[in-house]
PDB file with SEQRES, HELIX, SHEET and CRYST1 records, atoms N, CA, C and O in Angstrom:
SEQRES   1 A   57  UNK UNK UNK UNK UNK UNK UNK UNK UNK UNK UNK UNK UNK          
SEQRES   2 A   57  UNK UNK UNK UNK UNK UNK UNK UNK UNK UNK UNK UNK UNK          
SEQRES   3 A   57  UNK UNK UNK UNK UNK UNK UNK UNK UNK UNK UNK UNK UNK          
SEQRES   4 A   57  UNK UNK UNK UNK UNK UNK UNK UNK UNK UNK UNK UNK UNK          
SEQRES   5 A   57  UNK UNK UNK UNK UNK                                          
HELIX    1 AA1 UNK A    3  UNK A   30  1                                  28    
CRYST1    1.000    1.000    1.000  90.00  90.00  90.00 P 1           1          
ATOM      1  N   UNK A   1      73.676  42.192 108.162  1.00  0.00           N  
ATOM      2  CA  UNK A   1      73.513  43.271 107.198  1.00  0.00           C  
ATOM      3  C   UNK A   1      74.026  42.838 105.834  1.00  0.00           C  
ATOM      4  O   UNK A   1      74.834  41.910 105.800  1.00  0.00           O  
ATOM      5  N   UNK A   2      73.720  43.292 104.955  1.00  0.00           N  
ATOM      6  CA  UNK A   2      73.609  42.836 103.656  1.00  0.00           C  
ATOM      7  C   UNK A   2      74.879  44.046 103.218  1.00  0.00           C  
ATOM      8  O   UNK A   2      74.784  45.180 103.686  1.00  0.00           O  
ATOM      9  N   UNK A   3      75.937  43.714 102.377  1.00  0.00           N  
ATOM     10  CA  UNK A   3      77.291  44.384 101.954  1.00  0.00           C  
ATOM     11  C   UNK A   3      77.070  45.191 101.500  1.00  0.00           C  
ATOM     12  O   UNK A   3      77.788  46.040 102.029  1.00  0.00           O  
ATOM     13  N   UNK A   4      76.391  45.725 100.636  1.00  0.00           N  
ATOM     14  CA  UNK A   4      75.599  46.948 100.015  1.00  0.00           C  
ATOM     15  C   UNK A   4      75.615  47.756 101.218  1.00  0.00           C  
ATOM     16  O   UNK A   4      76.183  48.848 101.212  1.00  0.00           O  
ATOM     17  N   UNK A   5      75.168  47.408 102.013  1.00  0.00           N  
ATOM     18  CA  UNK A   5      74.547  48.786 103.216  1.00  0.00           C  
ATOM     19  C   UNK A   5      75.979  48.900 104.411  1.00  0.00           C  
ATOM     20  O   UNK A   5      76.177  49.843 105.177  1.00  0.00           O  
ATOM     21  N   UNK A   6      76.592  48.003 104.310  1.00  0.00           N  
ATOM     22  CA  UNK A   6      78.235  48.169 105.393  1.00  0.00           C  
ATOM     23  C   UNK A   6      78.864  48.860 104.096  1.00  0.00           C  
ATOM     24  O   UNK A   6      79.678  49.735 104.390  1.00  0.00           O  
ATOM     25  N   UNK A   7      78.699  48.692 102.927  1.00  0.00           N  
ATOM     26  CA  UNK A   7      79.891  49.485 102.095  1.00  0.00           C  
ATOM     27  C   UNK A   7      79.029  50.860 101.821  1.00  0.00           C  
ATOM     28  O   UNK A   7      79.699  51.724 101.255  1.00  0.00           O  
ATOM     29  N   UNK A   8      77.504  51.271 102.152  1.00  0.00           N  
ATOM     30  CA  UNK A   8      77.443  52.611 102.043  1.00  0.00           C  
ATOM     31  C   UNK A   8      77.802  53.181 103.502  1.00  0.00           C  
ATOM     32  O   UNK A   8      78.476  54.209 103.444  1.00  0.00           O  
ATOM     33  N   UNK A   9      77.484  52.715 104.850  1.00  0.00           N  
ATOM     34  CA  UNK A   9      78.130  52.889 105.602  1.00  0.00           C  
ATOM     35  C   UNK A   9      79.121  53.438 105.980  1.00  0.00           C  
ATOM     36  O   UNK A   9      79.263  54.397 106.739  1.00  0.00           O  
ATOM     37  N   UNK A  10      80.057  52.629 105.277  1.00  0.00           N  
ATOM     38  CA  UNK A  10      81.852  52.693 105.525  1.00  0.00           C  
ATOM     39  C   UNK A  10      81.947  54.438 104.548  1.00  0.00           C  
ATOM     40  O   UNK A  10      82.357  55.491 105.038  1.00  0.00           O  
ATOM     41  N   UNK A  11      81.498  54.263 103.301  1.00  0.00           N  
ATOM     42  CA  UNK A  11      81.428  55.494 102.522  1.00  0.00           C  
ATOM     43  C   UNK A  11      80.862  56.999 103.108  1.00  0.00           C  
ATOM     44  O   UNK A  11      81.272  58.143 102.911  1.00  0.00           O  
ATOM     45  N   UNK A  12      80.000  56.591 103.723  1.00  0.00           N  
ATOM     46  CA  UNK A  12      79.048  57.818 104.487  1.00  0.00           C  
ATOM     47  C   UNK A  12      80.337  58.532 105.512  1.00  0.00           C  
ATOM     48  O   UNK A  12      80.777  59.681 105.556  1.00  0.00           O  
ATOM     49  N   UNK A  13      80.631  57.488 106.154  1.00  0.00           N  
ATOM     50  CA  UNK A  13      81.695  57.824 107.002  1.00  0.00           C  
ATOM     51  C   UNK A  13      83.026  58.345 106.846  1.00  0.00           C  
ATOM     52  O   UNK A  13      83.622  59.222 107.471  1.00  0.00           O  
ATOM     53  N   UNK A  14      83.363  57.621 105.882  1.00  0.00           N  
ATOM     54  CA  UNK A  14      84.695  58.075 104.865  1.00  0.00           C  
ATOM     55  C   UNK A  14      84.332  59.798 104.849  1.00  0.00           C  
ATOM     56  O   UNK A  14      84.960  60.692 105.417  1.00  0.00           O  
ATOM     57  N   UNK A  15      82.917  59.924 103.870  1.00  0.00           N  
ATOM     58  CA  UNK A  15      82.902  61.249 103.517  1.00  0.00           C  
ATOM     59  C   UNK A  15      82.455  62.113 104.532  1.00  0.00           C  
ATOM     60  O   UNK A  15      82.674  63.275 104.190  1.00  0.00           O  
ATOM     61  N   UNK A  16      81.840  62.025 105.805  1.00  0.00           N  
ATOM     62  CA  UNK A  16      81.749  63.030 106.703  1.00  0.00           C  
ATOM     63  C   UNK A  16      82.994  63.114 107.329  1.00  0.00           C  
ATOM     64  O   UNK A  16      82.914  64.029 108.149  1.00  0.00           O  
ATOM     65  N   UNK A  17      84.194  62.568 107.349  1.00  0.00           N  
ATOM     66  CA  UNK A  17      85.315  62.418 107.909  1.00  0.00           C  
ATOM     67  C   UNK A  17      86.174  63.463 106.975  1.00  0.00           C  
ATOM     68  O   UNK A  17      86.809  64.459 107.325  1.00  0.00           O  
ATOM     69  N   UNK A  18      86.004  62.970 105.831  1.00  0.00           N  
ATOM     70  CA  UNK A  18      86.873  64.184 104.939  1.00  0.00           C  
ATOM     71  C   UNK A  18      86.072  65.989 104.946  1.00  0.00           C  
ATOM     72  O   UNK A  18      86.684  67.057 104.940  1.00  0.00           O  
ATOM     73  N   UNK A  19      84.568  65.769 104.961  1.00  0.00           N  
ATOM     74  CA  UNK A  19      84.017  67.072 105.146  1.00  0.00           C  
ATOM     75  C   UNK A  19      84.244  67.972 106.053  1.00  0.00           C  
ATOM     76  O   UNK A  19      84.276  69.177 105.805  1.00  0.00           O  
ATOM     77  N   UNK A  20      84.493  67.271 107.622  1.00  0.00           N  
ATOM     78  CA  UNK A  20      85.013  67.700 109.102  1.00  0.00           C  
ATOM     79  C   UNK A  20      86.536  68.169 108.615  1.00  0.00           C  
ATOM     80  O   UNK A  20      86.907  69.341 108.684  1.00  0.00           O  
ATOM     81  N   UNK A  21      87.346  67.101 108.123  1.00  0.00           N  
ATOM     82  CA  UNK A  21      88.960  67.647 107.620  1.00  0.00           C  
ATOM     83  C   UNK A  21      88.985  68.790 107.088  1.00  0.00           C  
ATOM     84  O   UNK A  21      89.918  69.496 107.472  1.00  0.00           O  
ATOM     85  N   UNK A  22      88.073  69.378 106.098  1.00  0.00           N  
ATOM     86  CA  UNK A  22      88.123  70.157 105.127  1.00  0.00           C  
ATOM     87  C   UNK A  22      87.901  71.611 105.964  1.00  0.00           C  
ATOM     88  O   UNK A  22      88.595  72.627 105.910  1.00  0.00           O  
ATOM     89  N   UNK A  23      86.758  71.359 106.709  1.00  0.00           N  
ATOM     90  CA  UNK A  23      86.556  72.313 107.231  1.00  0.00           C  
ATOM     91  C   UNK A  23      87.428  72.894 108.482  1.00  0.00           C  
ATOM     92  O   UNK A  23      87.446  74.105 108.702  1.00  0.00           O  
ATOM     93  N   UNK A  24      88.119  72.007 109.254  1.00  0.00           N  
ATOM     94  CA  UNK A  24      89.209  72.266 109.977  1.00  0.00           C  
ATOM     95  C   UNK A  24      90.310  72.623 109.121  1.00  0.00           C  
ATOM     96  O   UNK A  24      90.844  73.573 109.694  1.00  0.00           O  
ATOM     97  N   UNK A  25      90.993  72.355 107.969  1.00  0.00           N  
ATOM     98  CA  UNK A  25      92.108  72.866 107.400  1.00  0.00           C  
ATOM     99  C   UNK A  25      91.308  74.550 106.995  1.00  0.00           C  
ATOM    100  O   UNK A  25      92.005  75.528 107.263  1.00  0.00           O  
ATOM    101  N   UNK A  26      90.033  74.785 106.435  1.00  0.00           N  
ATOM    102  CA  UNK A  26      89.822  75.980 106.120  1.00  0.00           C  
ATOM    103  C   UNK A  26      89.726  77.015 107.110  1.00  0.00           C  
ATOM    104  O   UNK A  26      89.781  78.206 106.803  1.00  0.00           O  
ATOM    105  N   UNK A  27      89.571  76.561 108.409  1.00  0.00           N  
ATOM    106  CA  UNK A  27      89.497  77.440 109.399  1.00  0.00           C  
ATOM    107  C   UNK A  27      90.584  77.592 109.655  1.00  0.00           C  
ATOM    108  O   UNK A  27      90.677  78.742 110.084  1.00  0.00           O  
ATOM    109  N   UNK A  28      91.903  76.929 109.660  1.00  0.00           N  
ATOM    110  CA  UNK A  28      93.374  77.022 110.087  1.00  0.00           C  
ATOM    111  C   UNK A  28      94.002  78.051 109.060  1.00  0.00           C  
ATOM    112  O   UNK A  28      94.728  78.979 109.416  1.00  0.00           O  
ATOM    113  N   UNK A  29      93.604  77.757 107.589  1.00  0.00           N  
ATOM    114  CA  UNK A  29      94.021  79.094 106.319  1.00  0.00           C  
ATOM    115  C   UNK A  29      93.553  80.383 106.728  1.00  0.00           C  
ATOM    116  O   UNK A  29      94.237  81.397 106.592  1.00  0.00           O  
ATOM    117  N   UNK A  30      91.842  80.366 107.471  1.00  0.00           N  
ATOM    118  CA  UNK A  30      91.269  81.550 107.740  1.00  0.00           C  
ATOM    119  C   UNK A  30      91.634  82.519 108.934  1.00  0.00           C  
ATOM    120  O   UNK A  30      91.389  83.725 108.956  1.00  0.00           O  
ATOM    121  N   UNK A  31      92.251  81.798 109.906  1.00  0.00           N  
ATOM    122  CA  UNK A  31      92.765  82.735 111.024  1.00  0.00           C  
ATOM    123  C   UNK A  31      94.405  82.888 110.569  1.00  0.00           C  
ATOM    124  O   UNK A  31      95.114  83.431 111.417  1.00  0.00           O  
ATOM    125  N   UNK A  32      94.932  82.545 109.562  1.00  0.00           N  
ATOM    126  CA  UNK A  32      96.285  83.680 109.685  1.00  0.00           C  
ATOM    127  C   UNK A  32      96.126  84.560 109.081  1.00  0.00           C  
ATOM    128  O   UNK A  32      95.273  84.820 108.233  1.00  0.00           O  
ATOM    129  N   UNK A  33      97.448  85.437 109.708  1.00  0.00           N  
ATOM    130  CA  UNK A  33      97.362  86.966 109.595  1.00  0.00           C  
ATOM    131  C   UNK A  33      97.869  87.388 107.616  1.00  0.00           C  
ATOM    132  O   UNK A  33      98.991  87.421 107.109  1.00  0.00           O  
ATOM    133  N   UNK A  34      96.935  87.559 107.186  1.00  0.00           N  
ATOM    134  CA  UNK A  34      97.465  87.553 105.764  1.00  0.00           C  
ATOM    135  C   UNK A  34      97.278  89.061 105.405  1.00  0.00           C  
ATOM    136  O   UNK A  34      96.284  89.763 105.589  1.00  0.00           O  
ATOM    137  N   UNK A  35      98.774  89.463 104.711  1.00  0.00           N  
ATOM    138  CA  UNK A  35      99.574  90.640 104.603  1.00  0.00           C  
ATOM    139  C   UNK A  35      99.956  90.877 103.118  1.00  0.00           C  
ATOM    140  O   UNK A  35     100.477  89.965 102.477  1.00  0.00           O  
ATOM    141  N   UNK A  36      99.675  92.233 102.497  1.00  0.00           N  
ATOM    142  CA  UNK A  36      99.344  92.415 101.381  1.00  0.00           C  
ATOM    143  C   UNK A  36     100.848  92.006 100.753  1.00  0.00           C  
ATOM    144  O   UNK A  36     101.658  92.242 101.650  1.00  0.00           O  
ATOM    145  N   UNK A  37     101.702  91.366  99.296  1.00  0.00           N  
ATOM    146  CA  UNK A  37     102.629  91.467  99.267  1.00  0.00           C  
ATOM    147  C   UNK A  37     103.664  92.974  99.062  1.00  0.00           C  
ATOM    148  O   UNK A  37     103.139  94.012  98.661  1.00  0.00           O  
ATOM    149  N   UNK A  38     105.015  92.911  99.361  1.00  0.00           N  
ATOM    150  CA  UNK A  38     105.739  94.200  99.101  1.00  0.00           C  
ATOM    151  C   UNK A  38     105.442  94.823  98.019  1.00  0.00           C  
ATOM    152  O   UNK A  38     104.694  94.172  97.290  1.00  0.00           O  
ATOM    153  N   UNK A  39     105.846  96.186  97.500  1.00  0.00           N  
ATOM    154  CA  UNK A  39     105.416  96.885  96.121  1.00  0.00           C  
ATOM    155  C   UNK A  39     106.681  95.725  95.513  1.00  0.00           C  
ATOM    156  O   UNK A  39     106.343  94.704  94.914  1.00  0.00           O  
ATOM    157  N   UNK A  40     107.764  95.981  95.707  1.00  0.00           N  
ATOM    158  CA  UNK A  40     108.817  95.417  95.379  1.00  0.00           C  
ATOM    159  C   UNK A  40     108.649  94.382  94.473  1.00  0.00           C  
ATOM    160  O   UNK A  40     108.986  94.220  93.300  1.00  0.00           O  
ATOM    161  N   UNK A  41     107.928  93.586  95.457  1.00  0.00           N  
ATOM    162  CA  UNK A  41     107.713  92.105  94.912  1.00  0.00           C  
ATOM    163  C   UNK A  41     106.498  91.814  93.614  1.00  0.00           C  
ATOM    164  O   UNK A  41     106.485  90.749  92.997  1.00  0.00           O  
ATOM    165  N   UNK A  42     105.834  92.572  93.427  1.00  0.00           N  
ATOM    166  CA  UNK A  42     104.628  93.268  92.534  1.00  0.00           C  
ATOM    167  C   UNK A  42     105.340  93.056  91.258  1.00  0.00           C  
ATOM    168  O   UNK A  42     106.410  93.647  91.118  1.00  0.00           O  
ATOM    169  N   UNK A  43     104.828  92.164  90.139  1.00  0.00           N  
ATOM    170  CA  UNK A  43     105.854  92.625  89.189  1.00  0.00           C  
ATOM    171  C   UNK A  43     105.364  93.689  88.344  1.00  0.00           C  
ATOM    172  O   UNK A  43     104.153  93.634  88.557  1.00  0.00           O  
ATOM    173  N   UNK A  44     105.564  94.663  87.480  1.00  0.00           N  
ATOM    174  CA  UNK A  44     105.305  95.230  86.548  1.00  0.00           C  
ATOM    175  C   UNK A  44     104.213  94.856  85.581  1.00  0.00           C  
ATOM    176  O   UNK A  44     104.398  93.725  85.132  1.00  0.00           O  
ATOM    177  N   UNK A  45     103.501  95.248  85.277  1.00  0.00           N  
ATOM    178  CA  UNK A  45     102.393  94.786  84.055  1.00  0.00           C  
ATOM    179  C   UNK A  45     103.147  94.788  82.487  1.00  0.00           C  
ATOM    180  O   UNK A  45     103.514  95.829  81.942  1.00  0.00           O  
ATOM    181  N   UNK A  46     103.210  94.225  82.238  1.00  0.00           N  
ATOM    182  CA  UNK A  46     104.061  94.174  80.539  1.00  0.00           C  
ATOM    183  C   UNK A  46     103.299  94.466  79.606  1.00  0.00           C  
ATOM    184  O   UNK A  46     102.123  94.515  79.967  1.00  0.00           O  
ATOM    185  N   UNK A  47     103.480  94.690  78.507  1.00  0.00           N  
ATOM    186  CA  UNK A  47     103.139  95.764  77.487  1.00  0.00           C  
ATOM    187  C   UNK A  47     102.420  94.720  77.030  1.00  0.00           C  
ATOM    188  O   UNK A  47     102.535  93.660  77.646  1.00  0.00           O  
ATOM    189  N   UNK A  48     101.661  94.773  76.035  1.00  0.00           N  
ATOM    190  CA  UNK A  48     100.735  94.157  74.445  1.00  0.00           C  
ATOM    191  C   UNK A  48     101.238  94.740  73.925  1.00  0.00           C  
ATOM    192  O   UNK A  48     101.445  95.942  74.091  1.00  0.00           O  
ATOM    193  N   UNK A  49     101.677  93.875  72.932  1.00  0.00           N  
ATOM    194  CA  UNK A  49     102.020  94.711  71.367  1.00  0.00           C  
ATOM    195  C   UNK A  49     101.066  93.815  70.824  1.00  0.00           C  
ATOM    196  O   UNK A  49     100.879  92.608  70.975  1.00  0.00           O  
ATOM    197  N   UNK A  50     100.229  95.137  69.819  1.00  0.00           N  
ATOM    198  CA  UNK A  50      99.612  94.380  68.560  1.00  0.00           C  
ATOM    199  C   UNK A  50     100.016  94.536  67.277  1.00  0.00           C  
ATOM    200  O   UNK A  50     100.691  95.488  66.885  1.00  0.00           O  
ATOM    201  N   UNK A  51      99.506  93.360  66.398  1.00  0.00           N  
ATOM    202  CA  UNK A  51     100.514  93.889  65.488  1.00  0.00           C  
ATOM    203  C   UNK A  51      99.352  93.323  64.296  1.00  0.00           C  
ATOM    204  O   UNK A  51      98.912  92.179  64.414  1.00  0.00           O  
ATOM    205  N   UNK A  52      99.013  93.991  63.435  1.00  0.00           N  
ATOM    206  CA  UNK A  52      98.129  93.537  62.352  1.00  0.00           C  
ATOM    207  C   UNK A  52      98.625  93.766  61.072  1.00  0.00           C  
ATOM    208  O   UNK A  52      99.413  94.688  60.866  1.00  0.00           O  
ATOM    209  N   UNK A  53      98.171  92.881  60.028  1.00  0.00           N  
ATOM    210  CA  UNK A  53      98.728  92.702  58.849  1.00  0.00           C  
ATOM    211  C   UNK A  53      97.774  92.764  58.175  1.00  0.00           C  
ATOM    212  O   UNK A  53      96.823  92.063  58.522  1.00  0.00           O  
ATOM    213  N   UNK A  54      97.670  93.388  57.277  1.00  0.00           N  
ATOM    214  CA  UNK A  54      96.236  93.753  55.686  1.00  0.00           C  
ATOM    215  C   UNK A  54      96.924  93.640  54.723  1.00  0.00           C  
ATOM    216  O   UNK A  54      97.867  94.404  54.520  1.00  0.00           O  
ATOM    217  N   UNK A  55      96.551  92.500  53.789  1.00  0.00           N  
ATOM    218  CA  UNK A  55      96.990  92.483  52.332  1.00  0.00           C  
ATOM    219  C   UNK A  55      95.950  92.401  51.578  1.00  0.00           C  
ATOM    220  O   UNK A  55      95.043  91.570  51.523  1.00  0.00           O  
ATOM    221  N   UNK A  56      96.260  93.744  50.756  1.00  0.00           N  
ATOM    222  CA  UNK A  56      94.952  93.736  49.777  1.00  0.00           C  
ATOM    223  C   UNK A  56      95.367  93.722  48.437  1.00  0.00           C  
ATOM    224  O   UNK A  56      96.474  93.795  47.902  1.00  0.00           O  
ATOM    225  N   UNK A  57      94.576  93.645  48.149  1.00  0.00           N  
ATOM    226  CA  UNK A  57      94.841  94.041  46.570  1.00  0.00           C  
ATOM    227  C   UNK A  57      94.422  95.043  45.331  1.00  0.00           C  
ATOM    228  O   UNK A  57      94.963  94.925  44.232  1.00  0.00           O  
TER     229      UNK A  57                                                      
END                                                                             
């Protein structure tokens, strides 16, 4: 085989190997039990201040 085609090979493989990973770590995020956080922990929304300046003449 000519190196060109063992190094797309090796690559093909590389990347269906990481695609299978990906999709096993996303299924492991997707089955836990995920729970809204406390109010507590919520922080407050903070104000805008605007503030504009007009100088005329």
């Amino acid at each position: 085989m000519n190196r060109s085609k063992i190094v797309a090979i090796i690559t093909g493989a590389i990347s269906i190997l990481l695609a299978i990973a990906y999709l096993i770590v996303v299924q492991i995020l997707d089955y836990r039990d995920m729970q809204p956080a406390p109010i507590s922990q919520i922080l407050s929304p903070s104000a805008i201040i605007a503030c504009s300046l007009w100088i005329g003449q």
